[in-house]
TIDO-380995 format. One line per 8 residues: their letters; for each residue z, x, y of C-alpha. Coordinates in steps of 0.5 Angstrom, whole numbers. Layout:
<recs>
a> Z/X/Y ~ ... .
</recs>
This chain:
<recs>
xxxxxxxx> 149/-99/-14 ~ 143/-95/-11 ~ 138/-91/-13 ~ 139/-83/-13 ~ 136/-80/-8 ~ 130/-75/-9 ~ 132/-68/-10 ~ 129/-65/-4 .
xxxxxxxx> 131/-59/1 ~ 130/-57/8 ~ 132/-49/6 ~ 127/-45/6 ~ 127/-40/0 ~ 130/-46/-5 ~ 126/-49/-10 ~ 125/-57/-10 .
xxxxxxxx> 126/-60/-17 ~ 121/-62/-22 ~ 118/-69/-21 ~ 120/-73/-27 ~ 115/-75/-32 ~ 111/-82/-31 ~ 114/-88/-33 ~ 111/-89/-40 .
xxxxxxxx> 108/-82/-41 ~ 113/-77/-47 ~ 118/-72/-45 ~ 115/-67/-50 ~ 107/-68/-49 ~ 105/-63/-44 ~ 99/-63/-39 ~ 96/-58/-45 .
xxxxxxxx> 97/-62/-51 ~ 95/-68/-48 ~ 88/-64/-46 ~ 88/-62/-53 ~ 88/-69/-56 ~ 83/-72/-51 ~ 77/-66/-52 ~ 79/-66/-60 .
xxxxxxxx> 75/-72/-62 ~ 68/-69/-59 ~ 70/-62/-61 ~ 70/-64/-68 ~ 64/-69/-68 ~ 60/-62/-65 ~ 63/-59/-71 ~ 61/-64/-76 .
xxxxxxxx> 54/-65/-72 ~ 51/-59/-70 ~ 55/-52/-73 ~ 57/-55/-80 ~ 50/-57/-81 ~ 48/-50/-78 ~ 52/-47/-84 ~ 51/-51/-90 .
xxxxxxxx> 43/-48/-88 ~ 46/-42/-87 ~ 48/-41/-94 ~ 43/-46/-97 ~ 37/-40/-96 ~ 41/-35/-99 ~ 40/-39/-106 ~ 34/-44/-109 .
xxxxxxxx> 37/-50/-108 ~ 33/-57/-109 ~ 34/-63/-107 ~ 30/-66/-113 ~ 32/-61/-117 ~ 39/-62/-121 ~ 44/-57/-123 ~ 48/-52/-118 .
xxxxxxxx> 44/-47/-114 ~ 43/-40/-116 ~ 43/-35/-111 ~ 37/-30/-109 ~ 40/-28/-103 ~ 35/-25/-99 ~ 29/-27/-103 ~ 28/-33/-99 .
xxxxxxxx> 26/-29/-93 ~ 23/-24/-96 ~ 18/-28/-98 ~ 17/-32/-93 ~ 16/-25/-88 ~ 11/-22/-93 ~ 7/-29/-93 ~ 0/-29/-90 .
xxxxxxxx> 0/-37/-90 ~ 6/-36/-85 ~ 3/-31/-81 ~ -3/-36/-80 ~ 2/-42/-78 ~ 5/-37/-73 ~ -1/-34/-70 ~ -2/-42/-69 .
xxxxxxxx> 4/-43/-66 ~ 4/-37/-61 ~ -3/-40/-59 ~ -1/-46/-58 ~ 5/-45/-55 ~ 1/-40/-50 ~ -4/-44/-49 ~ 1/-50/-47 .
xxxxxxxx> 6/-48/-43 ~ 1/-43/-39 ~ -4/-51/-36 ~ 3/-54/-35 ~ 6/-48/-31 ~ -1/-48/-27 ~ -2/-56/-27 ~ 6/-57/-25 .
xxxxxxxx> 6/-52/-20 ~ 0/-54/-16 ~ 2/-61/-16 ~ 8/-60/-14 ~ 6/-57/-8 ~ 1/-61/-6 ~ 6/-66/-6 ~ 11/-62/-2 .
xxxxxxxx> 6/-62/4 ~ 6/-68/4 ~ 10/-73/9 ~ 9/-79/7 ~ 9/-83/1 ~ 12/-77/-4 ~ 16/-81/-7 ~ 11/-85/-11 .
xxxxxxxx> 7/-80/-12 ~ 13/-76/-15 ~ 15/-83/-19 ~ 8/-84/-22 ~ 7/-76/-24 ~ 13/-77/-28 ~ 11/-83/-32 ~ 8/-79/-38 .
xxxxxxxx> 15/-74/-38 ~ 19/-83/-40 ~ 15/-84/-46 ~ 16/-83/-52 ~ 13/-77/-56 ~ 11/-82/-61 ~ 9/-86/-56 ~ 5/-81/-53 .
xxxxxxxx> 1/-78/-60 ~ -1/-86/-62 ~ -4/-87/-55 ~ -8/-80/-55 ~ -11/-82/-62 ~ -14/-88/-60 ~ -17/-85/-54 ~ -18/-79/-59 .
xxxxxxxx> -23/-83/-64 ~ -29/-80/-66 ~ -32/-88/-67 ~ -28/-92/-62 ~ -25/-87/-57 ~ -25/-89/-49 ~ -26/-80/-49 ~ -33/-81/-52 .
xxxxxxxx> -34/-87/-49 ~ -35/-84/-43 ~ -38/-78/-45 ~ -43/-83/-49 ~ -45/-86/-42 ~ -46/-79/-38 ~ -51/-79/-44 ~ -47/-73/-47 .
xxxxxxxx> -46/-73/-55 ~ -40/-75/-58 ~ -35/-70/-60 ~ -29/-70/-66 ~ -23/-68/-62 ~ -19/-68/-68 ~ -22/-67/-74 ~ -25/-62/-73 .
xxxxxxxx> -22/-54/-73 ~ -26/-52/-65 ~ -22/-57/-62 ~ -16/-59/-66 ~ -11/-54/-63 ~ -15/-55/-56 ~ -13/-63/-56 ~ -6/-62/-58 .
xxxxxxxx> -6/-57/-52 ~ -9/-63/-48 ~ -4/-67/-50 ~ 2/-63/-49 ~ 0/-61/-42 ~ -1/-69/-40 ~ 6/-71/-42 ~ 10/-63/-40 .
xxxxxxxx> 7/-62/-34 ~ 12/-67/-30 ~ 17/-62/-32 ~ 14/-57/-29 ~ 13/-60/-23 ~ 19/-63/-22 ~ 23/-56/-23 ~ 17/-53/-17 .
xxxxxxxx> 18/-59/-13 ~ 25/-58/-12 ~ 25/-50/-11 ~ 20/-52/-5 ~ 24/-57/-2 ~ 29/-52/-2 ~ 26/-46/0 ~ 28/-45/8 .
xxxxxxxx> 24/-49/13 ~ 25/-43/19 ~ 22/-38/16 ~ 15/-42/16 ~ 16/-43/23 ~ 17/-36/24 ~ 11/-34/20 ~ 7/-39/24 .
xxxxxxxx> 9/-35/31 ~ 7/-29/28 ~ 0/-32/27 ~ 1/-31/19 ~ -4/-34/14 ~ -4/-40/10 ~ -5/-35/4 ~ 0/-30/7 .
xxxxxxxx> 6/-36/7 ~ 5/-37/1 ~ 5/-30/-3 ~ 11/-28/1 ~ 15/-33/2 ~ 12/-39/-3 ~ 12/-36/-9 ~ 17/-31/-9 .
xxxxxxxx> 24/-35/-8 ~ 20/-42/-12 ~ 18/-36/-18 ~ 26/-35/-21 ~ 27/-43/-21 ~ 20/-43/-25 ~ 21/-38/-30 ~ 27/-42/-32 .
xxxxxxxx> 23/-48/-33 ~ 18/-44/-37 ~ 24/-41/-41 ~ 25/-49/-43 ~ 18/-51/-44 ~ 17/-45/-49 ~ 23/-46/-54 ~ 21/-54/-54 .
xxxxxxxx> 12/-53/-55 ~ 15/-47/-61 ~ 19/-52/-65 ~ 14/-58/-64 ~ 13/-63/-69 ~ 12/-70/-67 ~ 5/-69/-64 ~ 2/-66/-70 .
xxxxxxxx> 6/-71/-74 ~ 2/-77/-70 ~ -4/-74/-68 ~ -8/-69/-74 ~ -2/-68/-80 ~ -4/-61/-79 ~ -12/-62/-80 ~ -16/-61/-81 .
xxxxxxxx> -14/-56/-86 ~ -9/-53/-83 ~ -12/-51/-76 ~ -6/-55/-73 ~ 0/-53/-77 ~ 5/-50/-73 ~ 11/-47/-76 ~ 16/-54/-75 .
xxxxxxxx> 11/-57/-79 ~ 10/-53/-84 ~ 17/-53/-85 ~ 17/-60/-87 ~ 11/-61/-91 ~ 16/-54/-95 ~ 22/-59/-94 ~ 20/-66/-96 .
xxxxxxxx> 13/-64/-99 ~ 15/-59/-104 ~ 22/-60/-105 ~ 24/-52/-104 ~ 30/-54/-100 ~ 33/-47/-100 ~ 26/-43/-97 ~ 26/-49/-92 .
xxxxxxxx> 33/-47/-90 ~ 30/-39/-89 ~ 25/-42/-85 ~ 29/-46/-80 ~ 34/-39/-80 ~ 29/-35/-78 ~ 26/-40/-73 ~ 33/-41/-69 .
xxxxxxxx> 34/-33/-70 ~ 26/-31/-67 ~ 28/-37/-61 ~ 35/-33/-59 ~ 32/-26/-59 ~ 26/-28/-55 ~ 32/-32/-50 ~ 36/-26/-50 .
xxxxxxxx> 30/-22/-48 ~ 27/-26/-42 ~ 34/-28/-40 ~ 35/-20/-39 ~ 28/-20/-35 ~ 31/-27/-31 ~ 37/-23/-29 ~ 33/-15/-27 .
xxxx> 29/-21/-22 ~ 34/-22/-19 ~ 38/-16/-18 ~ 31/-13/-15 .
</recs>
């Protein structure tokens, strides 16, 4: 017996039948459920890593909760944020922080921005020079901070070395509270600005050539160009890289971690640090949790805010 021939018409106006399922696949599990089965797996370990995690802090800094301390915790609802809000020692980390985070990502978008263009005017070997730039960005934090220790050294350090052979005298880049905050600044910037250069470079790679031929008919000056033409269509794509430099430099750790812990005294502690020495110093797991809350909160408001300015330049 032959096989049925396929529902199909010539008429117009009358509806072909549906294509049968696929052989092995089950009549009742829609394109829907089959969706559902295949995001389920991600979507519940991004809930059980990311937003259970988020709550369980949540509710941890609304009590006084300690990792060493037995018993249940007690709730002293907004006590925790009150006191750390009202803490002179906290508006001293975040003054540090605000200075670091400034200082940092202000080098880095100037550095990035002028190597990137001097790199898109350039015709040959831009490449190489692009993979070179970008090899501090590959390296591990950890790496990075262990590095610029041994260069950093007050007795051994190839930084005084050369300055020892200038005939100038040697400086204590990391233990000393002057210089401190300005090495991890240093630091910052050589690994971060690669970033920075590579969103630059690609805004000027795609930035019209036309419109630089038609400034040099008109006889316009190197300055001119780039005020007019340069700057304002690179400026957007810029502003976001700076957006994602400052969220990274306002939580920083590793550095800090690695290169003075802090010091000397506590010229050099940033509020992520100062959230773990609270944490997994002093045991005070529920002012820690108030901490990160307040860091997350700070983070989405000042986002929000600049987000709002990103989109007003790009209405105007």
């Amino acid at each position: 017996m032959s096989d049925p021939a396929p529902l199909t018409t010539d008429r117009p106006g009358q509806v072909a039948s549906a294509t049968p399922p696929a052989p092995g696949r089950s009549r009742h599990l829609s394109d829907r459920w089959l969706a559902v089965v295949f995001i389920s797996p991600a979507l519940l370990l991004l809930l059980a890593m990311s937003v259970f995690p988020l709550l369980w802090a949540l509710y941890l800094s609304f009590t006084d909760y300690s990792a060493t301390r037995g018993g249940p915790a007690n709730f002293v609802w907004f006590g925790n944020y009150t006191a750390i809000l009202a803490s002179a020692q906290v508006h001293l980390r975040a003054l540090t922080t605000l200075i670091y985070v400034v200082g940092a990502v202000a080098l880095q978008t100037v550095l990035g921005f002028s190597i990137a263009y001097l790199i898109s005017r350039r015709t040959h070997g831009r490449g190489l020079l692009t993979t070179l730039f970008l090899v501090p960005m590959m390296l591990s934090p950890v790496v990075v901070g262990l590095f610029w220790r041994f260069m950093l050294d007050a007795q051994f350090g190839v930084i005084n070395s050369m300055l020892g052979s200038l005939g100038l005298g040697q400086v204590e880049w990391l233990t000393r509270q002057q210089t401190a905050l300005f090495s991890l600044i240093v630091v910052d910037t050589w690994q971060w600005t690669p970033f920075i250069m590579l969103i630059a470079l690609a805004g000027l790679t795609a930035v019209p050539k036309y419109l630089y031929e038609a400034a040099s008919i008109d006889r316009a000056s190197e300055w001119f160009r780039f005020r007019t033409i340069t700057l304002p269509l690179v400026w957007p794509l810029l502003l976001i890289a700076v957006l994602f430099r400052a969220i990274e430099a306002f939580r920083l750790f590793d550095l800090v971690y690695i290169l003075t812990s802090g010091g000397p005294g506590v010229s050099t502690e940033t509020l992520s640090f100062h959230v773990y020495k609270v944490a997994f110093l002093g045991f005070n797991t529920g002012t820690a949790s108030a901490y990160g809350i307040l860091m997350v909160l700070i983070v989405m408001v000042l986002t929000q805010l600049y987000l709002r300015y990103l989109n007003k330049l790009k209405e105007d």
